[in-house]
C-alpha positions as CSV (number, residue, x, y, z in Angstrom):
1,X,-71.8,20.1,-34.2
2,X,-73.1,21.1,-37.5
3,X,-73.9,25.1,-38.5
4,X,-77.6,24.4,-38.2
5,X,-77.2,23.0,-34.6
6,X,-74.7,25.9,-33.6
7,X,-77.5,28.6,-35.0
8,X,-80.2,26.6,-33.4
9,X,-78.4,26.3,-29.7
10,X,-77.4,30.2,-30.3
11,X,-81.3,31.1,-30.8
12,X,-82.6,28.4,-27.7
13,X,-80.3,30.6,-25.7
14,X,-81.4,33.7,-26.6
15,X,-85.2,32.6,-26.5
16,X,-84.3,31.7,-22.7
17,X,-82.6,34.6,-22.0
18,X,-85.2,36.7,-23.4
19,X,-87.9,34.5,-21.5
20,X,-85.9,34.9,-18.1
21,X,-85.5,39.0,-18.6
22,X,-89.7,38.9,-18.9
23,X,-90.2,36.8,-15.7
24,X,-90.6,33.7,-16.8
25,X,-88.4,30.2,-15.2
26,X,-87.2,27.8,-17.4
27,X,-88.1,24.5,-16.5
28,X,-86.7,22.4,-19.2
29,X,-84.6,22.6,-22.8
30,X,-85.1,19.9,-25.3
31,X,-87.1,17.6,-24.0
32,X,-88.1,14.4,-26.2
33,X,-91.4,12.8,-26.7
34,X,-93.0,10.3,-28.7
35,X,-93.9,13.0,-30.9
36,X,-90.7,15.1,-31.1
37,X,-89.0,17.4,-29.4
38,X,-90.0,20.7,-26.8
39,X,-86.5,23.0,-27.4
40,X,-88.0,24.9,-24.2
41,X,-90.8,24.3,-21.3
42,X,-91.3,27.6,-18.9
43,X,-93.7,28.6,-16.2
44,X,-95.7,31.8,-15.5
45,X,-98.7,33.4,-13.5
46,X,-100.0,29.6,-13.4
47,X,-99.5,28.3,-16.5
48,X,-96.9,26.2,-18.3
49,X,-95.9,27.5,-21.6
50,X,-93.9,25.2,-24.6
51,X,-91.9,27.1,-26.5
52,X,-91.0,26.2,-30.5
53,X,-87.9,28.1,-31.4
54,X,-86.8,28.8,-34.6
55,X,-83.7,30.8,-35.5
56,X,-81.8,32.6,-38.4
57,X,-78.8,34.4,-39.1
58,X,-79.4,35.4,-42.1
59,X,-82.9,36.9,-44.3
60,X,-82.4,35.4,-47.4
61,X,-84.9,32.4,-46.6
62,X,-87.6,34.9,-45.0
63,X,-88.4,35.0,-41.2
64,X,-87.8,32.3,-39.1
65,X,-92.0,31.5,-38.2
66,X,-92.3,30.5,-41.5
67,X,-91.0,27.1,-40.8
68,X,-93.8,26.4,-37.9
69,X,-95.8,24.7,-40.8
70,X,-98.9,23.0,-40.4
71,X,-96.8,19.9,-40.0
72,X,-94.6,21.2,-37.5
73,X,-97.6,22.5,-35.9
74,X,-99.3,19.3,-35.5
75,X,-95.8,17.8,-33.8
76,X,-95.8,20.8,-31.4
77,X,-99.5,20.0,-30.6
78,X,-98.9,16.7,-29.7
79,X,-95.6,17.2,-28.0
80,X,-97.0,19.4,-25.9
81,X,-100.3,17.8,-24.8
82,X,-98.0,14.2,-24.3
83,X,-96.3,16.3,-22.0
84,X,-99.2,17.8,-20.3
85,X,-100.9,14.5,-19.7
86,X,-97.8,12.9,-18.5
87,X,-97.3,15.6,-15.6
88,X,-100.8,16.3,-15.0
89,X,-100.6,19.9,-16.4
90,X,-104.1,21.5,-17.1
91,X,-102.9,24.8,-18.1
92,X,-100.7,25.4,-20.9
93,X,-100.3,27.0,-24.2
94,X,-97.6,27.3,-27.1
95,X,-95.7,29.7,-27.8
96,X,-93.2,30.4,-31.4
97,X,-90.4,32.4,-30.5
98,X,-88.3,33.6,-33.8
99,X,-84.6,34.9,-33.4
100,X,-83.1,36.8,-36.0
101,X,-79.2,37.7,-36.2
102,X,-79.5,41.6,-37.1
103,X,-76.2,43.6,-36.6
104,X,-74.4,40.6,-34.7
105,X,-77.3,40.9,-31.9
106,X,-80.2,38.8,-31.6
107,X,-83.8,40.0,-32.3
108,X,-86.7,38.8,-30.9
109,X,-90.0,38.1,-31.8
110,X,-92.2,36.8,-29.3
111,X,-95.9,34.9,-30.8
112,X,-97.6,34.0,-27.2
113,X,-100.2,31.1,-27.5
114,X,-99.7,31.1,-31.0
115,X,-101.2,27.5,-31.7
């Protein structure tokens, strides 16, 4: 496994972790489309949320939501609403969640129906 898939399965984690501790289930990591990939799929109050996680462990490239470009975000879009269709989901939304390494702990930055 390379470094970027190590750092990128250590932030899905924590993403997951930090979604479980708010009340939200997990109903699915990494699931592929046509259009790419969901890293995670959770429920709430009614609606089913897709989650775009982007991680770092170090600051030197800036925050880790910088990389949900407008390319990225078109993917997401279309991953998500593949998804929706295919299991007859009428509400959903997207979230970014961005996990830095700070002081060997993770930290958290949540973006809720950020697309």
């Amino acid at each position: 496994m390379s470094r970027n898939q190590e750092v990128g399965r250590w932030g899905e984690q924590a993403a997951a972790d930090y979604l479980s501790a708010k009340g939200y289930e997990i109903i699915a990591r990494n699931v592929r489309t046509p259009y790419g990939e969901i890293d995670l799929i959770a429920e709430k109050e009614g609606f089913t949320i897709f989650v775009e996680v982007k991680a770092r462990t170090t600051s030197s490239l800036g925050p880790p939501e910088i990389a949900v470009t407008p390319r990225k975000q078109q993917h997401m879009v279309s991953c998500a609403g593949y998804y929706a269709q295919q299991n007859e989901i009428d509400h959903w939304q997207i979230d970014v969640i961005a996990v830095e390494k700070v002081n060997g702990k993770a930290k958290i930055t949540h973006f809720e129906n950020a697309i």
